[in-house]
C-alpha positions in Angstrom: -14.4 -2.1 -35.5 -10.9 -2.1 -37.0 -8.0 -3.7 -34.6 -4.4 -4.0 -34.8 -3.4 -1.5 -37.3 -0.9 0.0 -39.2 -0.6 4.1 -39.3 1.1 5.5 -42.3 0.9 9.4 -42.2 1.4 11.2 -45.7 1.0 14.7 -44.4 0.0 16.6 -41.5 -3.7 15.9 -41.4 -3.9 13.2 -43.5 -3.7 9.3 -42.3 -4.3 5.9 -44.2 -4.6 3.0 -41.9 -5.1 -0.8 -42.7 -6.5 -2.8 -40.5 -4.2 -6.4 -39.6 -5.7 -9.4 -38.9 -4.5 -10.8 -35.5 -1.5 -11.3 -34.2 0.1 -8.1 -35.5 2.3 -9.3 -38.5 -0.3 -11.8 -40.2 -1.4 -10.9 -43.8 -3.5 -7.6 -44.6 -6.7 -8.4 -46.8 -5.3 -7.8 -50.4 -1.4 -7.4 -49.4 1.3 -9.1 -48.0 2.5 -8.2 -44.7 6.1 -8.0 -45.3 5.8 -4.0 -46.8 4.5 -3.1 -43.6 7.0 -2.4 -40.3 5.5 -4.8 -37.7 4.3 -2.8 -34.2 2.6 0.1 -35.5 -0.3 1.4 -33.9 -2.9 3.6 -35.1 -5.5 3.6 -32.5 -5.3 7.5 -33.2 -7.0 8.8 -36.3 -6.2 12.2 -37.1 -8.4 14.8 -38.5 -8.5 15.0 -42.3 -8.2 13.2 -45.9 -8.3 9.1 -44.9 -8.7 5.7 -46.7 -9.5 3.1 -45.1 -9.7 -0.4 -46.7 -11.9 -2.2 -44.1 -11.5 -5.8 -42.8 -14.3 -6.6 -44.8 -13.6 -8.0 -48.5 -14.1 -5.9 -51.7 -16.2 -7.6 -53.9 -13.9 -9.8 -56.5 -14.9 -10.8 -59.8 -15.5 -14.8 -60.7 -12.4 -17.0 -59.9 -10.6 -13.7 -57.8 -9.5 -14.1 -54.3 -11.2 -11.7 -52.1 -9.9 -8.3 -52.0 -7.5 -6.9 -55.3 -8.0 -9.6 -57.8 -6.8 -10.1 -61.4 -4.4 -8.1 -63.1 -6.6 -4.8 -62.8 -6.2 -5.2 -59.3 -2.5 -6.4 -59.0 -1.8 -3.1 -61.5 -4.0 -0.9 -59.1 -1.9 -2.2 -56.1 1.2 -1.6 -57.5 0.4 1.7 -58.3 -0.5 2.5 -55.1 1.9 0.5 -53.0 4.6 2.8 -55.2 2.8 6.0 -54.0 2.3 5.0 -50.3 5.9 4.1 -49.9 7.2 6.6 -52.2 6.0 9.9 -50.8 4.7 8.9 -46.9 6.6 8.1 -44.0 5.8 5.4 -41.3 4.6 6.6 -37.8 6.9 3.6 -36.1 6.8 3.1 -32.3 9.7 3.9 -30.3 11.1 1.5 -28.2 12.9 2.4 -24.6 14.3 -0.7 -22.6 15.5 -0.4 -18.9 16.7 -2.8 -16.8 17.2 -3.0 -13.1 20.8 -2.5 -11.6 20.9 -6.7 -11.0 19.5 -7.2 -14.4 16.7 -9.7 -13.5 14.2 -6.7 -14.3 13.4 -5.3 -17.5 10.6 -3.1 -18.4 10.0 -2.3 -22.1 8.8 1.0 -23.1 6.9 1.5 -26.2 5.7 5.0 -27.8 3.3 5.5 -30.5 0.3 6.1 -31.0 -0.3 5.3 -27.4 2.2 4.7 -24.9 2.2 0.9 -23.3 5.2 -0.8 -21.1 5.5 -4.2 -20.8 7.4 -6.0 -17.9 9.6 -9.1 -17.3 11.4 -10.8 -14.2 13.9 -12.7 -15.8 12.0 -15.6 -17.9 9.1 -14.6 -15.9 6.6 -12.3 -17.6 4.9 -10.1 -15.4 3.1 -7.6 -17.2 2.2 -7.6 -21.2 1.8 -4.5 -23.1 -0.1 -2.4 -20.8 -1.2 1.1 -21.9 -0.8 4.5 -19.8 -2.2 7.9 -20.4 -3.7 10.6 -18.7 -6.8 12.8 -19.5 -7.5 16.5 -19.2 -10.3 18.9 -18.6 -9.5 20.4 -21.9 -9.8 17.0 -23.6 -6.2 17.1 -24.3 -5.0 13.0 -23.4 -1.1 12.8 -21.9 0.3 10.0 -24.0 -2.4 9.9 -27.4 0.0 10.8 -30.1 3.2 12.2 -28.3 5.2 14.0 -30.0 8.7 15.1 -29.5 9.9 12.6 -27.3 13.3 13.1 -26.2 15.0 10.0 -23.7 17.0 10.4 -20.7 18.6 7.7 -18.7 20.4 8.3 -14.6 21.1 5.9 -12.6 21.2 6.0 -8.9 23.3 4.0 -6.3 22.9 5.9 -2.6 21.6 4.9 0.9 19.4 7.2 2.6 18.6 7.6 6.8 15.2 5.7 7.5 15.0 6.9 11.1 11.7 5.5 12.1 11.4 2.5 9.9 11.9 -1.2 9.8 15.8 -0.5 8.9 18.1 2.8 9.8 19.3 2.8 6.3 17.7 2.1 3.0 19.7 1.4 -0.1 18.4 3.5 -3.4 19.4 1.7 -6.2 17.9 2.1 -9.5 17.9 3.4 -12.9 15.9 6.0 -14.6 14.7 6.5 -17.8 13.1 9.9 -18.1 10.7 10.9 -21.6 9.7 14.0 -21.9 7.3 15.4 -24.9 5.9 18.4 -26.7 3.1 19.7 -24.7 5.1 20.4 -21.2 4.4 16.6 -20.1 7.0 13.6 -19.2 6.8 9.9 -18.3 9.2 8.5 -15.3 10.3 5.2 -15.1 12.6 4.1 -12.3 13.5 -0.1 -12.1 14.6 -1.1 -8.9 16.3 -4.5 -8.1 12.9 -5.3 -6.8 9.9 -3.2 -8.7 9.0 -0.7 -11.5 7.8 2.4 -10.7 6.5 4.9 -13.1 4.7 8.4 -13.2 3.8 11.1 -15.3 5.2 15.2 -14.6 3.7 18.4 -15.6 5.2 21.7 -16.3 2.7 23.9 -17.1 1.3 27.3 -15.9 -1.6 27.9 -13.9 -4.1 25.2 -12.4 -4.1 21.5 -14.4 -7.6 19.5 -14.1 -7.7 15.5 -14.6 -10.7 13.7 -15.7 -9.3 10.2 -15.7 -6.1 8.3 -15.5 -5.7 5.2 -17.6 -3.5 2.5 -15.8 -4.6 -0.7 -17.1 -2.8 -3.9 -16.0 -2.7 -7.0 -18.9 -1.8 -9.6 -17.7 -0.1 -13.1 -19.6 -2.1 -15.7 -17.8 -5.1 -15.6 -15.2 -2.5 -15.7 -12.0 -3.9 -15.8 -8.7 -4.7 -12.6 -6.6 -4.9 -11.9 -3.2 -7.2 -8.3 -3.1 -9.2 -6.6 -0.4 -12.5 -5.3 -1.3 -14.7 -2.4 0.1 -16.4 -3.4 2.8 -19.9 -2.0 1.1 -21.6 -2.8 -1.8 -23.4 -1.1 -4.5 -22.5 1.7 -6.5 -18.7 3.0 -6.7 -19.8 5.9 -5.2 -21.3 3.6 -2.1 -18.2 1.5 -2.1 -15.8 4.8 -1.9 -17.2 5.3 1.7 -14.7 3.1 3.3 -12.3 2.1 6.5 -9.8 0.0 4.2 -10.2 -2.9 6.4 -11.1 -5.7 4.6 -9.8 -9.1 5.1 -8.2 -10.6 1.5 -9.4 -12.8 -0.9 -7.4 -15.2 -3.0 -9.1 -15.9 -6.1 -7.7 -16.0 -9.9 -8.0 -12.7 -12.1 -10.3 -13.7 -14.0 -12.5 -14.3 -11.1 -12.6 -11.2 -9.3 -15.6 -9.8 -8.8 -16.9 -7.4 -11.5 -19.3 -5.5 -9.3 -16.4 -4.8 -6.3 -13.6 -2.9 -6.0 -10.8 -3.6 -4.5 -8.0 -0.8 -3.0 -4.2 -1.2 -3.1 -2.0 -2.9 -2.0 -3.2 -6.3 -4.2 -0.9 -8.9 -4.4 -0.6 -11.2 -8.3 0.6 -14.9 -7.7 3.3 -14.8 -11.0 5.1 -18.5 -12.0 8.1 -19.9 -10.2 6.9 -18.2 -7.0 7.4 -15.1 -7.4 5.0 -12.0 -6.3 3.8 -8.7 -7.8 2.7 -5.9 -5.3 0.6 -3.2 -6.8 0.7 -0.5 -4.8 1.2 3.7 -5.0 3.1 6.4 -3.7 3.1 10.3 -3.5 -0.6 11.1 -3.4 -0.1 14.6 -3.3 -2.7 16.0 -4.5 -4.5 13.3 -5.9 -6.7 10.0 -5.2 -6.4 6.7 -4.1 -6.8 4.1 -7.2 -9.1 1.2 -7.1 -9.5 -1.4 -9.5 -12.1 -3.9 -10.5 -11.8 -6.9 -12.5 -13.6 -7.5 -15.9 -13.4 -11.2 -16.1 -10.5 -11.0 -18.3 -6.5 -11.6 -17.2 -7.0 -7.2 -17.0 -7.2 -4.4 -13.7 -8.1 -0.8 -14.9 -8.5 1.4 -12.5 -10.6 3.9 -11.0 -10.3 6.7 -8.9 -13.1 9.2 -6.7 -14.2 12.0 -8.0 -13.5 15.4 -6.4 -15.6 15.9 -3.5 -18.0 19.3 -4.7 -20.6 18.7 -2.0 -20.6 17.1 1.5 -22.7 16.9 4.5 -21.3 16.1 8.2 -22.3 12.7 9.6 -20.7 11.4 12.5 -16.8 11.8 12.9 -16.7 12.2 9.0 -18.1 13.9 6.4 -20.3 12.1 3.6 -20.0 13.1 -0.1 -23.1 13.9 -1.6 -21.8 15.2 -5.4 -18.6 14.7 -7.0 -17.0 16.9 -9.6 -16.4 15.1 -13.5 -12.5 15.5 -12.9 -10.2 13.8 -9.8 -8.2 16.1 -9.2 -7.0 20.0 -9.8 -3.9 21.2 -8.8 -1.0 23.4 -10.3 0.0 22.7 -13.0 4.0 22.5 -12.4 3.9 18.8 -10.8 4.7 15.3 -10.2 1.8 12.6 -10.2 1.6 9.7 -8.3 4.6 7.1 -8.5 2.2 3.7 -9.9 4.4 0.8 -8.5 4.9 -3.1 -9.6 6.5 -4.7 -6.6 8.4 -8.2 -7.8 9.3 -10.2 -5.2 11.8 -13.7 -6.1 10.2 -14.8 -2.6 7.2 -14.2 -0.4 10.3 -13.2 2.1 11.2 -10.5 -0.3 8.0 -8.9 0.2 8.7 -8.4 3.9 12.4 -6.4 3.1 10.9 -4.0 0.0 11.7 -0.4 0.5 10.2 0.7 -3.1 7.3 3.1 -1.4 9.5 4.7 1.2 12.6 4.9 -1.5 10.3 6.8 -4.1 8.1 8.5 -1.3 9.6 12.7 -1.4 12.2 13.0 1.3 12.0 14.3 4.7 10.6 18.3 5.0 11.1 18.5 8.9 14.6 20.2 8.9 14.9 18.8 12.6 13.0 15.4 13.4 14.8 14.6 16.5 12.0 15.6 18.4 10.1 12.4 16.9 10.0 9.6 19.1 8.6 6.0 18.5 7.4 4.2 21.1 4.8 2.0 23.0 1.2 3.4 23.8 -1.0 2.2 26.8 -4.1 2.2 25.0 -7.7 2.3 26.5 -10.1 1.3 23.9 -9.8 -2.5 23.4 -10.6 -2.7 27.2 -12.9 -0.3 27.8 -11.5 2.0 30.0 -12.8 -1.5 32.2 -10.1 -1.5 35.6 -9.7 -4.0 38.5 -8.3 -3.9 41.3 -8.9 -0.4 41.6 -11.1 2.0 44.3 -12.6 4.1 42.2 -14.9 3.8 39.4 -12.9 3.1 36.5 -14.0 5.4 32.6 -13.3 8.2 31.0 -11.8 10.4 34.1 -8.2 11.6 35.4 -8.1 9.0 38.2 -8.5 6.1 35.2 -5.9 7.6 32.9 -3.5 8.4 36.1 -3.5 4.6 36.7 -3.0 4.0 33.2 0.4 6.4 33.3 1.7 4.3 36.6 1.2 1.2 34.4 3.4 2.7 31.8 6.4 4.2 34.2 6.2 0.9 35.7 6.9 -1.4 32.3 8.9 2.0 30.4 5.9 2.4 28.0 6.2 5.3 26.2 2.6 7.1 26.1 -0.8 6.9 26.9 -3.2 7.8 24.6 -6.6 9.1 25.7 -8.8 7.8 23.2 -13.0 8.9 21.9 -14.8 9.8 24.8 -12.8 12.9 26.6 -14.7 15.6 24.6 -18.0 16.9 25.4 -18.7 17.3 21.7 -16.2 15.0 19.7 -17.1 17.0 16.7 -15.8 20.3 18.1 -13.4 19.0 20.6 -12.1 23.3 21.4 -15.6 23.2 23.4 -13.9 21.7 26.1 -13.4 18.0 28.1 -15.9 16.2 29.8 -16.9 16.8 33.6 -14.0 14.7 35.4 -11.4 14.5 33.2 -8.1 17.2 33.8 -6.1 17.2 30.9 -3.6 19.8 32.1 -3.4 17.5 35.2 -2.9 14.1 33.7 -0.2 15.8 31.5 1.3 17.2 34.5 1.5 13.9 36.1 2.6 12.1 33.4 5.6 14.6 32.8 6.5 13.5 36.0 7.0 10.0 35.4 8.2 10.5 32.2 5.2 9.0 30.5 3.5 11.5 27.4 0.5 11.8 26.7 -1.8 11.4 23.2 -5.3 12.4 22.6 -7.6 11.0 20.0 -9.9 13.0 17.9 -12.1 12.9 14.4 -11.2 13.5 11.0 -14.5 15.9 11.0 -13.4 17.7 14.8 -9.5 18.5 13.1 -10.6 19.4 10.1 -12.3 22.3 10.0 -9.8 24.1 12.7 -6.6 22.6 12.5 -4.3 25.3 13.4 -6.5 26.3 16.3 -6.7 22.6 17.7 -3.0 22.0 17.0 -2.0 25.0 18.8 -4.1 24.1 22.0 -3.0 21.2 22.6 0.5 21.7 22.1 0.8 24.4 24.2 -1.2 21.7 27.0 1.5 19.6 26.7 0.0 16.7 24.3 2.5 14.9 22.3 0.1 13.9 19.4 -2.8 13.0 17.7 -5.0 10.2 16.8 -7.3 10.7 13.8 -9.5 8.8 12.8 -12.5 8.5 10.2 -11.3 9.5 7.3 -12.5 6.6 5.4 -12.6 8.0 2.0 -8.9 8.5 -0.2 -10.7 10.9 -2.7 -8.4 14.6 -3.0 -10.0 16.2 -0.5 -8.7 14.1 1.9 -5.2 13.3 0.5 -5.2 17.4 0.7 -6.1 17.0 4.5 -3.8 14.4 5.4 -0.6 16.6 4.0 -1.6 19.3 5.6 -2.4 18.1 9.0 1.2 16.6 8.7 2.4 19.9 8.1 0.4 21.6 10.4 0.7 18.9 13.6 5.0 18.9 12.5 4.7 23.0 13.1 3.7 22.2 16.3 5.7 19.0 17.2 2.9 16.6 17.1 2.7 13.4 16.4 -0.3 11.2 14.0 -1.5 8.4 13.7 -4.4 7.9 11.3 -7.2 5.4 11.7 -10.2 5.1 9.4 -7.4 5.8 6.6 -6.2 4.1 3.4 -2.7 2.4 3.2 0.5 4.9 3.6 1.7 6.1 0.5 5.4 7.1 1.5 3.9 10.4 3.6 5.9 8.7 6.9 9.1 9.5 4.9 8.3 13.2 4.2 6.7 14.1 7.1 7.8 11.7 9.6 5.3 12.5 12.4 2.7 10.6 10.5 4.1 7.9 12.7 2.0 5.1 12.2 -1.4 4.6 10.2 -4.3 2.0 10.1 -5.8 0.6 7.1 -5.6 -2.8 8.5 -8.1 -5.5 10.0 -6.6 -5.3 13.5 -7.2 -7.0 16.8 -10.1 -4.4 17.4 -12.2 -6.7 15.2 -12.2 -9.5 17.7 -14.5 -6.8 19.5 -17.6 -6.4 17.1 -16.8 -9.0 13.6 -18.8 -11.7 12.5 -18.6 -14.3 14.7 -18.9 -16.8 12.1 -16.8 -15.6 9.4 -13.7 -13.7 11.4 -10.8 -15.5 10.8 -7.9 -13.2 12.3 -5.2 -16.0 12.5 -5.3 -16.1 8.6 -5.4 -12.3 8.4 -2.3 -12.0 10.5 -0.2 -14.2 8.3 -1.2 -12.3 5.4 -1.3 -8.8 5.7 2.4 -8.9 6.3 3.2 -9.8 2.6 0.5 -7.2 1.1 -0.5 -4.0 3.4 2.6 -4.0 5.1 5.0 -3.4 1.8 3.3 -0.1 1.8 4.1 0.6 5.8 3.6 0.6 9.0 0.1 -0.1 10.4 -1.7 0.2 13.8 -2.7 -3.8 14.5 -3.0 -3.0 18.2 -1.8 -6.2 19.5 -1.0 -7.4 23.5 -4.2 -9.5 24.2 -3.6 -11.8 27.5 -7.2 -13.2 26.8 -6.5 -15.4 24.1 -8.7 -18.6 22.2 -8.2 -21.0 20.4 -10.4 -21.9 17.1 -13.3 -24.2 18.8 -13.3 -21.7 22.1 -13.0 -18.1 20.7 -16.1 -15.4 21.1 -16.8 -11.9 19.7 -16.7 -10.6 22.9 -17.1 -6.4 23.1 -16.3 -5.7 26.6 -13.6 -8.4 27.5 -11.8 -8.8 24.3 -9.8 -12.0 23.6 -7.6 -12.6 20.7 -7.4 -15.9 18.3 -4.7 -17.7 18.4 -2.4 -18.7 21.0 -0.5 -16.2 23.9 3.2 -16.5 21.6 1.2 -14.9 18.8 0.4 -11.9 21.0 3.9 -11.8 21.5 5.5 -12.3 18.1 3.0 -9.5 16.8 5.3 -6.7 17.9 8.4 -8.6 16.6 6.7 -9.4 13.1 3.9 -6.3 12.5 5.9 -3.0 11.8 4.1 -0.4 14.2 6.8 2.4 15.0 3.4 3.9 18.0 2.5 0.5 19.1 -0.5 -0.3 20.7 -0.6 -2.5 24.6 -4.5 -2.9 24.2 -5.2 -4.7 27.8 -6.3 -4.3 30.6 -3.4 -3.0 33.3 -4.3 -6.1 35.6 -4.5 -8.7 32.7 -0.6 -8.0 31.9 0.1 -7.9 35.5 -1.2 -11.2 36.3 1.1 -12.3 33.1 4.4 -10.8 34.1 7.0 -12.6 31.8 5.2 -11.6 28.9 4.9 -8.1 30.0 8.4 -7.7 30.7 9.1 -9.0 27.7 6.5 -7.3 25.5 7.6 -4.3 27.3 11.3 -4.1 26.1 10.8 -4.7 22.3 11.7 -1.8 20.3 9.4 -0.6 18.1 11.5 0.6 15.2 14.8 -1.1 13.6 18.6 -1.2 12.3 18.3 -4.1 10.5 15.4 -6.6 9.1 16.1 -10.3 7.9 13.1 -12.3 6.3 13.3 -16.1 8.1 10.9 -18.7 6.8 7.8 -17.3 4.6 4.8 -18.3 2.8 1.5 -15.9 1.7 -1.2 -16.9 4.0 0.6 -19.4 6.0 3.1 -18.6 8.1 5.6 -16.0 8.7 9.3 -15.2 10.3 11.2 -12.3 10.8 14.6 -11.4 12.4 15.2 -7.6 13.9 18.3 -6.0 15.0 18.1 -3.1 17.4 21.6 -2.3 18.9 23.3 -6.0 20.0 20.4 -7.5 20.2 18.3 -9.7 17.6 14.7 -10.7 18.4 12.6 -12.7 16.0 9.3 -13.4 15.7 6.6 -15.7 13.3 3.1 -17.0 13.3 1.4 -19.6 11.8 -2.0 -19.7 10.2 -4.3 -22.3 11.8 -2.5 -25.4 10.8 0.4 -26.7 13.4 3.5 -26.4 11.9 7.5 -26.8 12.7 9.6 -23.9 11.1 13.7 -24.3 11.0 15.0 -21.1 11.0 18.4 -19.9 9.4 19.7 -17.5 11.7 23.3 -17.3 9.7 23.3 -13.4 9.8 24.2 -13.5 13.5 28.1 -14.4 12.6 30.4 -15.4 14.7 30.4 -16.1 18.6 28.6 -17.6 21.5 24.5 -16.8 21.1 21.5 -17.4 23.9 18.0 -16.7 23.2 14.9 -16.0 25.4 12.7 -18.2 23.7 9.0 -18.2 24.4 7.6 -20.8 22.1 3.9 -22.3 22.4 2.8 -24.8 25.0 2.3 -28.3 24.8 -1.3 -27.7 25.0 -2.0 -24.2 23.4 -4.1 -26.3 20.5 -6.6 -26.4 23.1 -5.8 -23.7 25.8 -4.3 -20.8 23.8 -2.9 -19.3 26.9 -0.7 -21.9 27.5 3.0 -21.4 26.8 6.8 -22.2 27.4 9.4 -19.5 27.9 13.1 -21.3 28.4 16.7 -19.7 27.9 18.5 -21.6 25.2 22.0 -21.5 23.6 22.0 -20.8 20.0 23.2 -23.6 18.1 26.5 -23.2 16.1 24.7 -24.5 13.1 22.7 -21.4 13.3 19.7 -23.6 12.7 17.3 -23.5 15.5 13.5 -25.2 15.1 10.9 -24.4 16.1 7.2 -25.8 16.9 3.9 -23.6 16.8 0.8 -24.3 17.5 -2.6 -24.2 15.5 -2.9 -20.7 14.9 0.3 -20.0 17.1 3.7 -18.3 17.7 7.1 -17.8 18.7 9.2 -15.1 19.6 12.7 -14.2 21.1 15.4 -12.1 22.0 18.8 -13.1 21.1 21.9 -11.9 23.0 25.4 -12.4 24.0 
């Protein structure tokens, strides 16, 4: 097998290669290295007349050194070194640098024979030379032997309205470095003061058909990892069938397991603290990636074939034969943005805007008609009411109560979730015997309280027009769709078109059994909120011995939510500490302590946020429901406090005057001293709910106190093992 070599084309059709010995630049067997231009590739070998002098020795004559000995040799050399340099021309790799607008970043473009980038963060390197490309039905590869390349750099320094998003305005700052090549094909790059991004374009006629993508990740040194596997085992296929819900595991590259993959977003532990997010944007028309590791410092990924045969089972459909390509599509396109996150800070992580800055800007000429709010949700509880006199489940009378409980605390919606439908696979056929839509709407109209209705993947699917019309016209302000659980095409295809489709009709989403967002709540902002999280349901059904939520909730921050929002569906009154907590199905209870509940909806960005209790749980509890209760659920501003991965985390929100801030720990007691300098000037109180003296062993237990800020703008404060704090600051 020949490595590291040297391309020197003659003619059209006709290469010599020589293979180096390792590194690139060391001697070739029988000639110096000096002739030959260092960083050639030839990993391409054309058609037609070749020599090849392999790494293996020619046979030398007594006393030669192996390879071109005595003066037959040295002549024979000459001779040809004259001809090879005389009448060919070097095939020499082209090298494209672009830097981020602070400068910190800089990505290194190199095309050859192959087209690899390389990536540093100051002194810190992130990425070594790490090959792209991009396959075709035809066999034709995007990226083997480009020719024509033609470079051209744009810089862009703009802010842009994030309506329904952690901040009101993003700031898109980057530069661009666009290659385009013969063959109707181009390569983006974009650096942004905090990430790469790149992607490959298209302009061709008719339909374009990809067998593979090849995004493979070198990395300098075996870094740490934080990755979330498939929650099944076995083949890829078996692993493909999927909720994205895992918890993460923190192990070194080169100990990932071989046999699992893992979806995006992962999260690389680089030197000097600093963070790499993997993650993607834009999948229109395209799969999810994966990756696996190989025991090496590598990630290659892999994506799902295109679903050519399902069967319905359950809310979903089950692939039973994929197509050899991953996608079709036209052939005038844009791929995928692939994006390197680099954070200086695990704070960093918590302020990145790189998904929704690339993601394709907003297609709903009007989007006031959006609105973001807080959902009385029946689910985690059961539909399970006291203090009621009538028998509390899936009927008008249940959800009635629930819409009083909403007016009452200025909640938002109610969302009628699985059970309503007499067949929840064909949800036109009507609603089961009890339950009044048209009435509950009615009556939540009048107390200014609207109403959401939960549905399958498999139920929209098939008539999606139809459903969205119906329901519209009843009065429903949205949709909840859930099992998806595959990211293959088909059902990135389904997911832009049921935004499409539910934004015709003025309907909102939000997705459950779905992968991470991918910048679709920018373009079609009525996907308001997705899943793809290990949320509080799990306290319901998960292993009793192996759940460990408290450590989930202080990491998902810095990983799934750089990609978006997510539905954690927080608000548990029934809350345990580590020794006393149960998986308990039909009265849920939370780990961690009361505060946490709390600082959930300050730290978790969830624009449709879930109240998951029971109505008489919260109103047994009524400073934290009042408080709960008045915490907005989207933002003007967003200030990373005190942060570490998997330990603890603090955030600061502005909405109007008003700051609130939020943090958790993990499940060791801590004390956290929080800068709160971006206040400015003036005379600062805070309603402060911090944990109780004894939440380490009653989780309930809690202290809420008014407090002046001090003028240090330093306030500290204590949380409990697997605790909390949150506040609203005001003057």
């Amino acid at each position: 097998m020949i490595s590291n070599q040297t391309t020197i084309n003659d003619k059209p059709g006709s290469t010599m290669y020589w293979p180096f010995r390792s590194p690139v630049g060391a001697s070739v067997r029988g000639f110096a290295a000096s002739p030959i231009r260092r960083g050639l590739s030839c990993d391409n070998i054309r058609a037609g007349m070749q020599f090849c002098f392999a790494a293996s020795p020619i046979r030398s004559g007594p006393g030669e050194a192996a390879g071109f000995g005595g003066g037959r040799g040295r002549l024979f050399k000459l001779l040809l070194l004259t001809l090879l340099l005389g009448s060919m021309h070097l095939s020499a790799q082209k090298a494209y640098e672009l830097s981020s607008p602070d400068g910190k970043l800089k990505a290194t473009v190199n095309v050859g024979d192959h087209i690899t980038y390389s990536l540093t963060h100051e002194s810190t390197v992130v990425l070594s030379a790490s090959p792209v490309s991009m396959t075709l039905e035809s066999g034709e590869t995007l990226g083997k032997a480009p020719k024509g390349v033609k470079a051209r750099t744009s810089r862009v320094n703009r802010t842009i309205a994030s309506p329904f998003y952690k901040k009101s305005t993003v700031s898109e700052h980057y530069n661009e470095l666009a290659l385009s090549f013969n063959g109707n094909y181009g390569l983006v790059f974009r650096a942004y003061n905090d990430g790469l991004a790149y992607r490959f374009t298209t302009s061709r006629k008719g339909e374009l058909t990809v067998t593979e993508e090849e995004c493979t990740l070198n990395f300098p040194k075996d870094y740490m990892t934080f990755v979330a596997y498939s929650a099944n085992e076995g083949s890829f296929e078996t692993q493909l069938f999927n909720s994205f819900e895992g918890p993460y595991t923190h192990k070194p590259l080169s100990e990932l397991d071989t046999k699992r993959f893992f979806y995006l977003p992962a999260l690389v532990e680089l030197d000097g603290g600093k963070k790499l997010c993997v993650t993607e944007a834009d999948l229109y028309a395209y799969p999810g990636a994966w990756f696996k590791g190989n025991g090496s410092q590598s990630l290659k990924i892999a994506h799902a074939g295109y679903p050519q045969k399902t069967e319905p089972r359950g809310s979903s459909y089950f692939v039973l034969e994929r197509a050899h390509y991953i996608a079709k599509s036209a052939g005038m396109r844009v791929f995928p943005w692939r994006l390197l996150i680099v954070a200086e800070n695990d704070g960093a992580l918590l302020g990145c805007d790189m998904v929704y800055s690339v993601a394709e800007p907003c297609r709903i000429a009007d989007p006031s008609w959006i609105k973001p709010g807080k959902v009385m949700w029946d689910w985690w509880h059961g539909t399970a009411l006291t203090g009621v006199d009538f028998r509390s489940g899936m009927n008008t009378e249940t959800f009635k109560h629930y819409v009083d409980f909403a007016a009452k605390y200025g909640l938002e919606y109610v969302l009628v979730d699985a059970g309503w439908a007499i067949d929840r696979d064909n949800i036109l056929a009507g609603v089961r015997e009890g339950m009044d839509f048209a009435e509950l709407v009615r009556y939540g109209n009048s107390n200014n309280v609207r109403i959401l209705a939960w549905m399958s993947y498999r139920a929209f699917h098939h008539d999606m027009e139809n459903v969205s019309r119906h329901f519209a016209n009843l009065g429903i302000k949205g949709f909840k769709i859930d099992f998806q659980d595959r990211d293959d095409q088909q059902i990135e295809d389904f997911i832009y078109a049921a935004a499409e489709i539910c934004a015709n009709h003025q309907l909102l989403i939000d997705f459950h059994g779905i992968h991470k967002p991918t910048g679709l709540q920018r373009t079609w902002p009525n996907v308001i909120n997705y899943e793809g999280v290990m949320g509080l349901e799990w306290v319901k059904f998960g292993n009793q011995q192996t759940l460990d939520m408290v450590t989930n909730d202080v990491t998902i921050p810095f990983i799934r939510m750089v990609a978006g929002p997510f539905d954690y569906t927080p608000g548990a009154m029934r809350n345990a500490s580590k020794q006393n907590f149960k998986v308990v199905n039909s009265e849920p209870m939370s780990q961690g302590t009361r505060c946490r509940q709390l600082a959930a909806y300050i730290v978790f960005d969830e624009p449709l946020a879930m109240v998951s209790d029971r109505p008489s749980n919260y109103e047994k509890e009524q400073e934290c429901i009042r408080f709960m209760s008045k915490i907005p659920t989207v933002w003007e501003q967003t200030v990373p406090l005190e942060n570490k991965v998997a330990e603890y985390v603090s955030v600061a929100r502005k909405d109007g005057n008003e700051w609130y801030i939020g943090g958790m720990t993990n499940w060791d007691e801590r004390s956290l001293t929080l800068d709160l300098s971006f206040l400015g000037d003036g005379r600062y109180k805070a309603e402060l709910f911090t944990d109780g003296v004894n939440a380490n062993r009653i989780a309930s237990d809690y202290k809420k106190e008014v407090i002046d800020i001090p003028a240090s703008r330093q306030l500290t404060v204590k949380l409990a093992p697997g605790g909390g704090f949150a506040a609203r600051i005001y003057q």
